[in-house]
N, C-alpha and C positions, 0 to 999 in steps of 0.2 A: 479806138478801144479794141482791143486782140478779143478774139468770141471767147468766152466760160466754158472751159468742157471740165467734168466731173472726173476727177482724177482718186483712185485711190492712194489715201497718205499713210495708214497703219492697219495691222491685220493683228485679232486674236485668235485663241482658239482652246478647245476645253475636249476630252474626252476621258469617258469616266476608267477607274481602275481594274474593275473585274476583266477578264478577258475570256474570252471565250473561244477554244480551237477546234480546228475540225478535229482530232483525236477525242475531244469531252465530247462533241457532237456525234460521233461513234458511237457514243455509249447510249442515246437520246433516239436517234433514225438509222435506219437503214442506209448507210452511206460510211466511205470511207473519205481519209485523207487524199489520197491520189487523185481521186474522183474530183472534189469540189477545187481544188486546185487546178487540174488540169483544163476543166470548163470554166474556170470563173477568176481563176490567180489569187482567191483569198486563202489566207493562211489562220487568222485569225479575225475576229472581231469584237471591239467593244462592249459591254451590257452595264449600264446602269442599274443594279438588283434594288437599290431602297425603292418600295413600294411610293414612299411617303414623298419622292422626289418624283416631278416630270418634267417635260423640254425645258419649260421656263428656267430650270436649274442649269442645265446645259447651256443653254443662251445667255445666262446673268456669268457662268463662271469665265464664257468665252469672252464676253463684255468687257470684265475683271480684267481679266490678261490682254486684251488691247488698253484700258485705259493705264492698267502697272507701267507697259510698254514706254508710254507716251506721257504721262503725267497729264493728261488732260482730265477737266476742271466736266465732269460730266453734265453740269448746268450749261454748258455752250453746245451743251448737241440739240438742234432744232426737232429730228425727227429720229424715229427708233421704228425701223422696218422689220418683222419676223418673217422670214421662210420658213410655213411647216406646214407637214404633213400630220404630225402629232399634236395639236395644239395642247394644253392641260384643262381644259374645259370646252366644252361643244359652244359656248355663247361669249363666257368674259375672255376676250382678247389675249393670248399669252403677252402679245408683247406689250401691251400696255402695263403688265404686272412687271415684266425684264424694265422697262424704261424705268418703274418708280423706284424698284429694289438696286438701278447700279446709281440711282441719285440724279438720274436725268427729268428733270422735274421741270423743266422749262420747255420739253416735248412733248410732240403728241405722238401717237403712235398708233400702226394696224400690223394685221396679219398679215401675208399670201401665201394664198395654196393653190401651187402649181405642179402640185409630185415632186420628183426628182430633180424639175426645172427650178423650181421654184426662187432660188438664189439669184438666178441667172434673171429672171424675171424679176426680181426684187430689186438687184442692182441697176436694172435698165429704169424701174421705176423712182429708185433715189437717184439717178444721174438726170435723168429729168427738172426734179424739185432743184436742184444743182444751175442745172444751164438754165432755168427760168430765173434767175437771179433773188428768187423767192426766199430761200435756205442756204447756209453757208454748211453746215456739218451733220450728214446723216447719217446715221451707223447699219448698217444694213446688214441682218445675222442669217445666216442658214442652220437651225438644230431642227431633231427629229428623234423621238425615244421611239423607235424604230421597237423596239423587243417588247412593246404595250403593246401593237399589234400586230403579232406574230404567233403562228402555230407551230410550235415547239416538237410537232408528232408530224408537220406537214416536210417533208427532207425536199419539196419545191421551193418553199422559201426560206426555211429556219438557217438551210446554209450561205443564206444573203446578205443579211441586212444585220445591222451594228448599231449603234450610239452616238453621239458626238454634236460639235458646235462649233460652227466658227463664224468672225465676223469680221467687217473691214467700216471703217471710218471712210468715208466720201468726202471731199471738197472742191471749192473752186480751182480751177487752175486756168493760167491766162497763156502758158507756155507749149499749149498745145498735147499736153502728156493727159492722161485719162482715155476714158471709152469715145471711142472714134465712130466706130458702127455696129450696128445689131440688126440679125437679121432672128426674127421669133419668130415661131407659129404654133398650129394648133389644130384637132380634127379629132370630133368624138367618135371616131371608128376605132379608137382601142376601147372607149368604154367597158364594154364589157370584159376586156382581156386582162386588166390589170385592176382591181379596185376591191374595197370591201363594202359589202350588198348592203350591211345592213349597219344601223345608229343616224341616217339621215333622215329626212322628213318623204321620201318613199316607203322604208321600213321601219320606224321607231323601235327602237330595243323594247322588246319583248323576252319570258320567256322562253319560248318559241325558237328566237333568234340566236338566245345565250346557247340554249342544250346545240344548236344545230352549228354553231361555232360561226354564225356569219359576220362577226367582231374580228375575223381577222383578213389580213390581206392574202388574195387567191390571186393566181396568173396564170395565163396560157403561158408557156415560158416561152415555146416556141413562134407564136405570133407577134408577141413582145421583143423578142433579139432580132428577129425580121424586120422590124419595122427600125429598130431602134439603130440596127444595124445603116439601112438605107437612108435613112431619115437624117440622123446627127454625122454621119460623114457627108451628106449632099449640100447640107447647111453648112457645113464649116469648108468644102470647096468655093461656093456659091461666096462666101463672105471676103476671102481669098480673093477670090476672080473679082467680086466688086470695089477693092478697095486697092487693085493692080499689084497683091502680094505675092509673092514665089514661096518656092517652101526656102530659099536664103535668107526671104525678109523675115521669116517668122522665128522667136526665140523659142517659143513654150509652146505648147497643147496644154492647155487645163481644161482637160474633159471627168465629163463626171465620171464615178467612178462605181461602174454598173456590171463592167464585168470586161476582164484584158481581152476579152475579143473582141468586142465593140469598139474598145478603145484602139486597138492596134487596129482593125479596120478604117478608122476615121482616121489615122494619123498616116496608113496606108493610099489611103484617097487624095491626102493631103501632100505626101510625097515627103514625110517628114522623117530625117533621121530619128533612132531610137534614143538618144539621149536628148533631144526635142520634147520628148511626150514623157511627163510625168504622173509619179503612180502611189499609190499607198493604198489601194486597194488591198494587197497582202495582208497588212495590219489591221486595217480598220471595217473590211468589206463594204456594202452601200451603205450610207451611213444619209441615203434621201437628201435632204434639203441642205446637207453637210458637206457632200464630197469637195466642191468647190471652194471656199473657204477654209478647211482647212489641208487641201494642194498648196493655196496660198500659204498658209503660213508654216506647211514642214517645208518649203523651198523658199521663202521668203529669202534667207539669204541668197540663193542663186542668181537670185532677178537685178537686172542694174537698169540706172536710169537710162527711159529711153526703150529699151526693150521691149519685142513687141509680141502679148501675151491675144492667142486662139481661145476663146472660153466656147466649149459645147456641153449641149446636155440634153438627155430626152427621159419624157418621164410620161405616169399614168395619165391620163384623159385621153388623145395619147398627146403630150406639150412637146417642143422644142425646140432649141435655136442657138447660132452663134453671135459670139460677139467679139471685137478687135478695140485692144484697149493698151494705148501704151504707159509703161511701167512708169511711175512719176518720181521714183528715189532712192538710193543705192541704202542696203537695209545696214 
């Protein structure tokens, strides 16, 4: 019997209308166009404005567009994974609400929150449920309403982060294509450099907390690109070297999308030509527990069977890690 490795078989993806450029953000901080481009390569980014809309909406629409895709019968998905940073409520589950609302009613489902990684960690945990022969179809999503917590007057982060969703369907596979290897990790010495202080059970929301704006996300920026820098390009050498890959063997970089110098560092590490490393950062900026998900799906068609896809990512606590995952089907 050939061993089960967890192959991705279909990828959705969802980001909302509004757009937001650095030209409107001009008018908002202290910052221009040339600036936030020249350090970060964003051009633009997503925002979800309906109040009355959160991640869950994001995750059920990106849901939507994988199951259109595929015509899959949503009662055959066993399990329904959310990556997020935003969840829609501190206690009830988003994704337990994404499972019931795209009609997956024969799963169970949880959260993770891993920052930025989060995806990356989510997919390592449904390819798991995968290779134990336990689960045959796990959807695994990355959304984040990223602009619920953000300070809009802070020009450190408001010209970062964006909206969006994406997800991929997991299955068995006996032919060897799927996630090969993952190298993750982990180390609370960013704690304090990237996070927001308060609404946990150290600071419960107070007054106190709302007037003083500690509801939103705060960063060293510079100890964060430092790290983030050294960290997700050492990872994704190290995954390389373990798994006897050249930069020949490798088709894609699918690194998160945190900011083109990070990325072009890592792919620099990596020894990767430039049309190797793919980007949408321009349009979407970090888009957190999203970026990865949907690289997948604006290059989905790129990828052919066989193909052999780089996934890195690093994020707050401080998380990160790669992984080596061959392409399972030409789109």
């Amino acid at each position: 019997m050939n061993k089960i490795t967890a192959a991705i078989t279909a990828v959705g993806a969802y980001v909302p209308d509004d757009i937001l450029t650095n030209k409107m953000l001009e008018e908002m901080v202290d910052t221009n166009d040339e600036w936030i481009f020249s350090r970060t390569g964003i051009k633009e980014r997503r925002i979800l404005k309906d109040p009355n809309k959160g991640t869950s909406f994001l995750a059920i629409e990106a849901s939507k567009d994988l199951l259109r895709k595929t015509n899959l019968d949503p009662q055959e998905i066993d399990l329904v994974l959310v990556a997020t940073a935003t969840p829609d409520l501190p206690v009830a589950a988003t994704s337990v609400h994404v499972a019931t609302q795209i009609g997956a009613t024969n799963a169970f489902a949880y959260d993770i929150q891993a920052a930025c990684s989060g995806f990356l960690y989510a997919m390592s945990t449904g390819a798991a449920y995968i290779e134990s022969g336990r689960y045959k179809k796990v959807l695994v999503i990355g959304a984040d309403k990223m602009s619920s917590i953000i300070d809009y007057t802070d020009r450190t982060t408001c010209i970062i982060f964006g909206d969006g969703a994406g997800a991929v369907l997991m299955e068995p596979n006996e032919e060897g294509f799927g996630l090969q290897d993952e190298i993750l990790r982990s180390d609370s010495i960013g704690r304090d450099s990237l996070r927001i202080e308060a609404g946990g059970s150290l600071m419960p929301p107070s007054e106190e907390t709302v007037a003083k704006k500690l509801h939103y996300v705060r960063q060293d920026g510079k100890t964060v690109f430092k790290f983030a820098v050294s960290n997700m390009a050492a990872v994704s050498e190290q995954i390389m070297k373990k798994n006897n890959l050249t930069n020949e063997d490798v088709n894609w970089l699918i690194a998160h999308q945190a900011n083109k110098r990070i990325v072009g560092a890592t792919a620099s590490r990596m020894n990767l030509e430039d049309e190797k490393v793919l980007m949408n950062i321009q349009r979407y900026g970090n888009t957190t527990s999203a970026t990865l998900p949907l690289l997948l799906s604006d290059y989905e068609k790129n990828f052919k069977k066989g193909d052999n896809l780089i996934f890195a990512s690093f994020g707050g606590g401080f998380t990160w890690g790669a992984a080596y995952l061959k392409w399972a089907y030409n789109s």
